[in-house]
Structures are given as structure tokens and as C-alpha cells.
N, C-alpha and C positions, 0 to 999 in steps of 0.2 A: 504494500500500500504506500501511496505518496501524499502527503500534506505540503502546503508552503507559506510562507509566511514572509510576507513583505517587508518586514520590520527588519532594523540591523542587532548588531549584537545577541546576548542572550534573549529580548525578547522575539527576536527571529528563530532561535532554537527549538526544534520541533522533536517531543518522544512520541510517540506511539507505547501502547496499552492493551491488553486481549481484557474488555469487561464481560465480556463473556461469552461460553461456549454452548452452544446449544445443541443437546440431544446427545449423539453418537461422537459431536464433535470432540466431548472433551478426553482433555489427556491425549489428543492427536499431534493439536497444530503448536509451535513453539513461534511468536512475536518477538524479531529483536530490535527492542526500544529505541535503539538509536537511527538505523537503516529501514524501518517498518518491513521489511523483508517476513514473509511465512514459510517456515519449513514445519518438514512432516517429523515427529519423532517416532512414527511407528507409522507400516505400511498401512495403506487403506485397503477396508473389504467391504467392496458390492455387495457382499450377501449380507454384510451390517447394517448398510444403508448407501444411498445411491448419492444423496444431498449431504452436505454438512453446512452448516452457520454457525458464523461468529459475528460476535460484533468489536470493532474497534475503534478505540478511540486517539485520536493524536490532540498534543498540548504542544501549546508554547511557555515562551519561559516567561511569559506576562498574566498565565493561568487562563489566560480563553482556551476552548477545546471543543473540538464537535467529535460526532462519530457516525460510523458507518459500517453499514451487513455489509458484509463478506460468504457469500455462500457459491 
């Protein structure tokens, strides 16, 4: 995922968050805070389920923040 933030310095800096995994998702996907980057930590199985969501959140360093499904 990618956020951006117009701003200079730290209130330009932007983490990313997982608030939450929904269903089958959790304990799958690993969010690194800095790169909003999703990796798997364990393969996926269709016959678990077909769909996964999550929802993510990205801040800056002036505390505004939005978020957004990921499925």
C-alpha cells in the first residue's frame, strides 16, 4: 500500500498499520510500517477461503490518518 503526504519533514512521514484482519485473514499477512509493503507469513489455501481483508491504516507524523480495505 502507498500513502503520501505533502508536508516536509517529520510531519511528511508516513507508517502504515494492519487494524485489522478479517476472517481467514489473520495470522497471514505481515505490514511493514515503514514501506506499507504486505507479505504472506504462511502460504494461502483456497480451500480456507478464496477472499481475504484487511484493513489498513497509514499516519503521518502530525497524527492525521485515514484507512483503507485491502482484500
Amino acid at each position: 500500500v502507498t500513502a503520501a503526504d505533502a508536508d516536509e519533514g517529520l510531519n511528511g512521514h508516513v507508517k502504515y498499520a494492519l487494524k485489522k484482519q478479517i476472517g481467514m485473514a489473520l495470522g497471514v499477512f505481515d505490514l511493514d510500517s515503514e514501506s506499507g509493503k504486505i507479505t504472506l507469513l504462511r502460504s494461502l489455501d483456497f480451500e480456507e477461503g478464496n477472499a481475504y481483508e484487511l484493513e489498513v491504516q497509514s499516519r503521518d507524523g502530525g497524527g492525521l490518518f485515514d484507512t483503507a480495505k485491502v482484500v
